[in-house]
C-alpha positions in Angstrom: 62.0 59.2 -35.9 64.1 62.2 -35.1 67.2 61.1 -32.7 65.9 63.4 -29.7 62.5 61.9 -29.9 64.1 58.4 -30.4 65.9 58.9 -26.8 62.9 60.3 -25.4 60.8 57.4 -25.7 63.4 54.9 -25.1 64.2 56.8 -21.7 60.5 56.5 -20.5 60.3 53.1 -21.4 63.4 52.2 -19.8 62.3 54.0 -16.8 58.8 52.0 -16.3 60.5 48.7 -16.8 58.0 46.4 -15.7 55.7 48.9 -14.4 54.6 48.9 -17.9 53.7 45.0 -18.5 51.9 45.0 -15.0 49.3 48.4 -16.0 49.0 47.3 -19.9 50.0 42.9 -19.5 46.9 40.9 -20.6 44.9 43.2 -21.6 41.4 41.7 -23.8 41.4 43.8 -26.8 44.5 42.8 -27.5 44.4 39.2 -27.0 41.7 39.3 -29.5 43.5 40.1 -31.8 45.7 37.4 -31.4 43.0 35.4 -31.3 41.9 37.1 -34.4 45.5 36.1 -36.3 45.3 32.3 -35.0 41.6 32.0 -37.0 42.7 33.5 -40.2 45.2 30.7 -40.9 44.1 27.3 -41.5 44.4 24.7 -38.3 48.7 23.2 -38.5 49.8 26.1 -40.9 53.3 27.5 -40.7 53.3 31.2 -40.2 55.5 33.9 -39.8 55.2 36.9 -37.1 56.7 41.0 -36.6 55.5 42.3 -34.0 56.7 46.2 -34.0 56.9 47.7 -31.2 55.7 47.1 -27.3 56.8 43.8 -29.0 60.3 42.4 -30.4 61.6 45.9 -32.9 61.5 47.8 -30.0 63.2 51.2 -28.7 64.0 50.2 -25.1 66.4 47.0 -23.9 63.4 46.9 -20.9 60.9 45.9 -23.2 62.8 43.5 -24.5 64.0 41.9 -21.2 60.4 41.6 -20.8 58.9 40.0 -23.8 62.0 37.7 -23.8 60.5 36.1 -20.3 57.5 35.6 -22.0 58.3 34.3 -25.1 61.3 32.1 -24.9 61.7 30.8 -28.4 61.0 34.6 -30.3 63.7 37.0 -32.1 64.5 40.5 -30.7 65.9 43.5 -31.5 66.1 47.2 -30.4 65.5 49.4 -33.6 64.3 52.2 -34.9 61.3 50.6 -36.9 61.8 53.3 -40.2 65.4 51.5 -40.4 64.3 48.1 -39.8 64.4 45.9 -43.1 64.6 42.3 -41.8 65.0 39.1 -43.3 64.3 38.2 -46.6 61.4 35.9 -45.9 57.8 38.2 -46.3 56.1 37.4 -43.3 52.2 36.7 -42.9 51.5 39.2 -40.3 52.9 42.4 -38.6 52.1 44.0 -35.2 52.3 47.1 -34.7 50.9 48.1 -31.6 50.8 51.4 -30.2 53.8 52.0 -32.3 53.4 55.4 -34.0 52.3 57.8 -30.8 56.4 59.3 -31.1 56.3 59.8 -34.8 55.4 62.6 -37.1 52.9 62.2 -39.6 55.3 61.7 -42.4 57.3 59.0 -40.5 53.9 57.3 -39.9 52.9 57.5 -43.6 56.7 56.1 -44.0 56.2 53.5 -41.7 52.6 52.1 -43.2 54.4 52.0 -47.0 57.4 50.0 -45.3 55.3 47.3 -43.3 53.1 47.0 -46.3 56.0 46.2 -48.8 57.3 43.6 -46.2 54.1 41.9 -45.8 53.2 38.9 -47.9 49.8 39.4 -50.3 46.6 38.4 -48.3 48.9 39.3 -45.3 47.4 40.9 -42.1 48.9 44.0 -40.3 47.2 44.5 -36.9 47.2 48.5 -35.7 47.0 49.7 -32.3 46.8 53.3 -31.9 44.1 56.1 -30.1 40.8 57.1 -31.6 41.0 61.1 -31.6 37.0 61.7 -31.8 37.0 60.1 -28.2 39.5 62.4 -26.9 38.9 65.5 -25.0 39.8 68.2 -27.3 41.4 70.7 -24.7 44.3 68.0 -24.7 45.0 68.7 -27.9 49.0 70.6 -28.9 48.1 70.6 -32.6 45.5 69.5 -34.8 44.7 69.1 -38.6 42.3 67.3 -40.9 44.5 64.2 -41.1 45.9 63.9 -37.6 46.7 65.9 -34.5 48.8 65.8 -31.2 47.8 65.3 -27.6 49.3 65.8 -24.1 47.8 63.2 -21.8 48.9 61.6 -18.2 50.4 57.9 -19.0 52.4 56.1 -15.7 53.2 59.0 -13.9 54.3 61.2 -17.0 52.8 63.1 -19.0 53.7 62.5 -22.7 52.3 64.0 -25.8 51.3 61.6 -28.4 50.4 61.6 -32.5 46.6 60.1 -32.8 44.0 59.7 -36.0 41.0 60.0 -36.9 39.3 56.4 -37.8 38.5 58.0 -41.0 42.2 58.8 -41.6 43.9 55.5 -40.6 41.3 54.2 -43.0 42.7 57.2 -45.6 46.0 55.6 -44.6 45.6 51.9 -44.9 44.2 52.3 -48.5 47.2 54.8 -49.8 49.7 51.7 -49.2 47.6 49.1 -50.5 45.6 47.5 -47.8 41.9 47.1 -47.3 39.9 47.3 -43.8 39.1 43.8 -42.3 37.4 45.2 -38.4 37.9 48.3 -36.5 36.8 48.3 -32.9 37.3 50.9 -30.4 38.1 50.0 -26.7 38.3 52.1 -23.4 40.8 50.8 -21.6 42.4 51.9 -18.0 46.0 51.4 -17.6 46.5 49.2 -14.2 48.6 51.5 -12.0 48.8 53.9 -8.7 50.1 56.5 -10.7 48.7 58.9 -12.3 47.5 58.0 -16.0 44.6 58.5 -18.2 42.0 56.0 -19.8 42.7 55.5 -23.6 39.9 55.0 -26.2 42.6 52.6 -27.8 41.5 51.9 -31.8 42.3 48.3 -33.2 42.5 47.7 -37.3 43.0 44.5 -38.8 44.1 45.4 -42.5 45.1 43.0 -45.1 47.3 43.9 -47.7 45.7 43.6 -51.1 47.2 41.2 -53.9 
C-alpha cells in the first residue's frame, strides 16, 4: 500500500494496543474457521500456516506483541504484505483476515495473485473482509461495480475502509485461480465503550485449484 496509508494504519493499530484483542479476541465466526482448517487435513498431518494480517505479517509492533502472548511457538514479522515473499516452503493455508480494508483495489487484486502463487495446490486461503450489500449506503466515499469505500465508526475512530460485493470477491477468487469452498456472512459487534459500529463481517474459504 501507499507509504501514507501504510503509517496510517500502523498508527491506529498501535494506538488501540490491546483495546483491539479485548473488542474483536475470541470472536465465533472466526474460530470456525479455524475449526474449519483443523477438519480439512487428515487427523496427525503436518501443516503449514500464514496468517496475514491481525495475525503474524502484520503492520503494527502492537499486534504482534499481542499474538506473540498467545502463541508462543509462532513466527512474526511486521510487513507490508504486497512485499512479503517468505520462505521457500508453499504453505497449506493462508489467513488473511480483515487484511485489505487500507488497500486500493489494484493492491487487493495484487495481493489475491500473490497469496495464491504462495499457496500449495488444494491449498486453503481463508478471507475476512465486509459484505457491502449489508452496509448502509449513505456511508459510502466512493462506489463502483466491483468495489467501493466506506467511512464507518471502529474503536473510537472513524476510518474509511475498501469493502466487496460477495459477487465480486467471488469475481476475485476465480481470476487468481481459486474456487469457492463456503461463504457466510456474520453481524458482529465490536466489544468496547467507545464508539464503533457493527460489521456484517464476510468469511470465504477458497482453495486454490491444481
Amino acid at each position: 500500500m501507499p507509504q501514507q496509508a501504510s503509517n496510517e494504519v500502523e498508527g491506529l493499530y498501535n494506538e488501540l494496543g490491546t483495546g483491539y484483542e479485548d473488542a474483536f479476541g475470541q470472536n465465533p465466526a472466526q474460530i470456525h474457521l479455524y475449526d474449519q482448517l483443523f477438519s480439512s487435513f487428515p487427523q496427525q498431518a503436518l501443516f503449514s500456516i500464514s496468517d496475514a494480517a491481525q495475525g503474524s505479517l502484520q503492520g503494527a509492533n502492537t499486534m504482534i506483541d499481542a499474538v506473540r502472548k498467545n502463541v508462543l511457538q509462532g513466527e512474526f514479522e511486521v510487513v507490508d504484505m504486497l512485499d512479503y515473499r517468505g520462505p521457500s516452503t508453499q504453505p497449506d493455508a493462508i489467513f488473511t483476515i480483515f487484511a485489505t480494508f487500507a488497500l486500493g483495489h489494484d493492491e487487493t487484486m495484487q495481493l489475491m495473485e500473490m497469496l495464491g502463487n504462495r499457496l500449495q495446490p488444494n491449498g486453503l486461503l481463508f478471507v475476512g473482509s465486509m459484505s457491502a450489500e449489508e452496509l448502509d449506503t449513505a456511508e459510502c466515499t466512493a462506489r463502483d461495480a466491483e468495489t467501493g469505500t466506506v467511512k464507518r465508526w471502529f474503536i473510537g475512530n472513524q476510518v474509511e475502509s475498501r469493502v466487496y460485493t460477495k459477487q465480486s470477491w467471488e469475481h476475485l477468487a476465480e481470476m487468481d485461480g481459486f474456487e469457492i469452498v463456503t461463504r457466510t456472512v456474520e453481524s458482529y459487534t465490536p466489544r468496547t465503550t467507545q464508539k464503533t459500529d457493527w460489521e456484517p463481517r464476510l468469511y470465504l474459504t477458497v482453495r486454490k485449484s491444481t
